[in-house]
N, C-alpha and C positions, 0 to 999 in steps of 0.2 A: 585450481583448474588452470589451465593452461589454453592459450592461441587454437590450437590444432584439435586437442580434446577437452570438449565440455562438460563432458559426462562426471558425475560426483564418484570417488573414489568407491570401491563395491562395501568398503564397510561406513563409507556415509549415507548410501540409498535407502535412508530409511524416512526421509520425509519429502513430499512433494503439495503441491499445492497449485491452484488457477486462481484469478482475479480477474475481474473486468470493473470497469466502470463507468459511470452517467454521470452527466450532469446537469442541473435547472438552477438557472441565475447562477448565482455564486457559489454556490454548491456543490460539493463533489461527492457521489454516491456510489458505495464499492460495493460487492460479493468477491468475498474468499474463503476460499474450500482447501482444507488438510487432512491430510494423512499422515498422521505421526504415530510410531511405534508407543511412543511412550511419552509425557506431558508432564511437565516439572513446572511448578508453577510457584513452588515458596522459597526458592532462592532469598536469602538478603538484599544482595544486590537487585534490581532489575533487570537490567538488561542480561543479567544469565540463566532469564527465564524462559519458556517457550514463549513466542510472540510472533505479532505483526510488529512490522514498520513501517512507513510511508516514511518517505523524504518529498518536500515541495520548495519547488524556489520559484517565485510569481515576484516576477520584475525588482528580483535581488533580494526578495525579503524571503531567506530562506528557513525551514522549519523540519524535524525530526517529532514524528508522532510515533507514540507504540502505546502498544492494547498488550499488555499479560493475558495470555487464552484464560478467558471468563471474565476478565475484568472491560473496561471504558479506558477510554487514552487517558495517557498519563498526565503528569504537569508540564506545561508546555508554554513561553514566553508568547509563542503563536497566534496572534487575536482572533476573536470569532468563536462561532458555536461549533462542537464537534459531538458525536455521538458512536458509539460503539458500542455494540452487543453480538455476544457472542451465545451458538445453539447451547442445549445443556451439555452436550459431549465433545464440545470443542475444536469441532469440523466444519462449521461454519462461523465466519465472522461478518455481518452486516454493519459498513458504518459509512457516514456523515461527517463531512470535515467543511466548514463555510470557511470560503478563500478571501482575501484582502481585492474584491473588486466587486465593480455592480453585476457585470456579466461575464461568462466566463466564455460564449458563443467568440469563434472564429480566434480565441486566443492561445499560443504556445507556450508551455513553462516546463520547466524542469521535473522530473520525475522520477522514484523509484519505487520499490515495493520488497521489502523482505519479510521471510519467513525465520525466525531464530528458533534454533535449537535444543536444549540439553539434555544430554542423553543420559549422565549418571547422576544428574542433583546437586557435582560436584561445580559447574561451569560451564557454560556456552561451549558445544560445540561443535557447530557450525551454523552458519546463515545461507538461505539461498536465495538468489538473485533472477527477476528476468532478462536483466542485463548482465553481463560476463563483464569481467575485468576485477580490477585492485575492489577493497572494502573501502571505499572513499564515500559512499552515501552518507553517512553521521558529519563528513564536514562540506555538505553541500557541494562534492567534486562525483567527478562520475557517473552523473546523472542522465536519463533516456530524456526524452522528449516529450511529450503528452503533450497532444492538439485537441480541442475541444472545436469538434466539426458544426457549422452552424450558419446561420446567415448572419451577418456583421462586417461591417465599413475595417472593423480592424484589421490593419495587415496582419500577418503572423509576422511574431518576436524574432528580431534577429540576432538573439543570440543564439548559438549552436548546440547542441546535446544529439548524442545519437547512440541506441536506434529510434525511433518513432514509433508513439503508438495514439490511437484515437480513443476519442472518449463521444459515445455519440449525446445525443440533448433527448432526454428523460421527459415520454408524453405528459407522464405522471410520476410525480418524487415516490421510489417505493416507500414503503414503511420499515423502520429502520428498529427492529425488534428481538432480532436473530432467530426469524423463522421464512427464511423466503420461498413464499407463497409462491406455485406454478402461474408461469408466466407472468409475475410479480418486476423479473428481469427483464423482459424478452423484449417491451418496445424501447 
């Protein structure tokens, strides 16, 4: 992709996807929805499977999470509970990732979100981003912003990442199963 046009070349448009996120205490609670032509999931390698990815960086201690479509996050140095479950056809992903703090209210950290790829079994390829720019997510460069809106004494982090996105505070932690339940998301 390029500065000017963002748009995925016409013979990549074949997967797109949304994300949102909550959170309660230290916890970050996501819905992501895909549309992929086709789902490759037994690669050798990993990462040149279809997948999610989160990248988080929370006051330096930065981490790479990925869910193979059907599986739970992978092995990760990242401390904390994480959960992921995916529908049975692989359009929905529900997960749960506990961050390195008491509360997450009024705090800014680094953030990304990918959707990976493969389209022949052969190799990744492509990834898609809600951020534009270089593939720099897997070493903690490139990152958006995520603000976690809330009442709290804490100033927001000043370190910089852009663009912005908010995370509002979860009345109720959904249930993290990979069937979300109407209006399961919505407060």
């Amino acid at each position: 992709l390029n500065l000017t046009d963002q748009r995925a070349p016409m013979d990549r448009q074949n997967l797109t996807g949304e994300w949102m996120v909550r959170y309660q205490g230290n916890k970050l609670y996501g819905l992501l929805t895909r549309i992929d032509d086709a789902t490759i999931t037994n690669h050798q390698d990993v990462w040149q499977n279809d997948a999610v990815e989160i990248f988080v960086d929370v006051n330096g201690q930065f981490a790479q999470l990925r869910s193979v479509v059907g599986q739970d996050w992978g092995a990760s140095e990242f401390p904390g509970e994480r959960k992921a479950v995916w529908n049975a056809d692989g359009t929905a992903l529900e997960f749960m990732v506990e961050l390195p703090e008491n509360d997450l209210a009024g705090m800014t950290f680094g953030w990304n979100i990918a959707l990976s790829d493969n389209d022949n079994g052969a190799e990744r390829s492509s990834q898609v981003y809600p951020i534009p720019g270089a593939n720099e997510g897997w070493q903690g460069k490139g990152l958006g912003e995520l603000t976690c809106v809330g009442d709290s004494p804490r100033a927001a982090d000043q370190r910089h990442f852009a663009p912005a996105f908010q995370a509002a505070c979860a009345a109720t932690a959904p249930t993290i199963d990979g069937v979300a339940q109407p209006g399961e998301w919505d407060s």
